[in-house]
C-alpha positions as CSV (number, residue, x, y, z in Angstrom):
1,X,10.6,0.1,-3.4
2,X,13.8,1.0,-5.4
3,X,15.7,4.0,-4.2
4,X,16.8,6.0,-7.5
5,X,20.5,5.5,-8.6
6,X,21.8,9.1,-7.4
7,X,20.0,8.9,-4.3
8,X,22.3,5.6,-3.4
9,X,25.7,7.7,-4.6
10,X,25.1,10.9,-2.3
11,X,27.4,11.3,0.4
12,X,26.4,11.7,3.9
13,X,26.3,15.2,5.8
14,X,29.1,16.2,7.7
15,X,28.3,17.4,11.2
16,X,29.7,18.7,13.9
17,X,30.3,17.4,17.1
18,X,28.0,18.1,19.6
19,X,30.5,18.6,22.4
20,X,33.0,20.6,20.4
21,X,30.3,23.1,19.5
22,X,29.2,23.7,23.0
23,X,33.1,24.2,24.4
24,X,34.9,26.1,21.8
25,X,34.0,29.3,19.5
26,X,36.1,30.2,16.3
27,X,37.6,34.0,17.4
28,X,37.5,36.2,13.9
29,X,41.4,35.7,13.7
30,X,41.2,31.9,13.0
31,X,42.5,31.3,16.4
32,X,39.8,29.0,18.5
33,X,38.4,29.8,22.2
34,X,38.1,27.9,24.7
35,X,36.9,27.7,28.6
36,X,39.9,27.9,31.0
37,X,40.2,24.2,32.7
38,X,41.0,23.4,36.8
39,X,38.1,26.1,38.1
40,X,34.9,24.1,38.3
41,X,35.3,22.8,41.8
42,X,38.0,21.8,45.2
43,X,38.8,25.5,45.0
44,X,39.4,25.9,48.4
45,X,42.5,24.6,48.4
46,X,43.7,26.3,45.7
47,X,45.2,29.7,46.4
48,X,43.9,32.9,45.5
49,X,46.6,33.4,43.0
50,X,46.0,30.4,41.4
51,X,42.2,31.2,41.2
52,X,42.5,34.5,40.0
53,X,44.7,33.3,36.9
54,X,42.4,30.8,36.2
55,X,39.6,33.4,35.3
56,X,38.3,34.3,31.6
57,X,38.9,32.4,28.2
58,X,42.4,31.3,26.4
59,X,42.8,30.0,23.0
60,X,43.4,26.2,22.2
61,X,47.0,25.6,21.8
62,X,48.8,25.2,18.0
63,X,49.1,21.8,18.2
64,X,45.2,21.2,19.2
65,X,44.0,23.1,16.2
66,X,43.9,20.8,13.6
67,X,41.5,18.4,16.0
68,X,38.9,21.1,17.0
69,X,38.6,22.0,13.6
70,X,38.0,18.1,12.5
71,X,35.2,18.3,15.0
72,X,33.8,21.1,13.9
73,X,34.1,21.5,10.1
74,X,31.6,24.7,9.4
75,X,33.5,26.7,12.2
């Protein structure tokens, strides 16, 4: 069986990358969100100072941008 002519010249889907969409949200601003890094585990010997910076969210940093949004190009 034949596949019609446009069906053969229709691009693919774009889609976004599983493990970008599950680490990083797109803030309202433009900037992008992401989970704060270095808390997950061996936090005993890291000091309470240390710890307590390392709570909440930050943003992905300038130069990162352009490759989050790559990965997730509906965001």
């Amino acid at each position: 069986m034949e596949l019609p002519e446009r069906a053969a010249s229709v691009m693919p889907k774009m889609k976004t990358k599983s493990s970008a969409k599950k680490r990083f949200r797109v803030r309202p601003g433009g900037t992008v969100k992401r989970g704060q890094a270095f808390k997950r585990h061996i936090l005993t010997k890291k000091t309470t100072k240390n710890k307590r910076q390392l709570r909440g969210a930050t943003s992905v940093h300038e130069t990162n941008i352009n490759s989050v949004r790559a990965m997730m190009p509906f965001a």
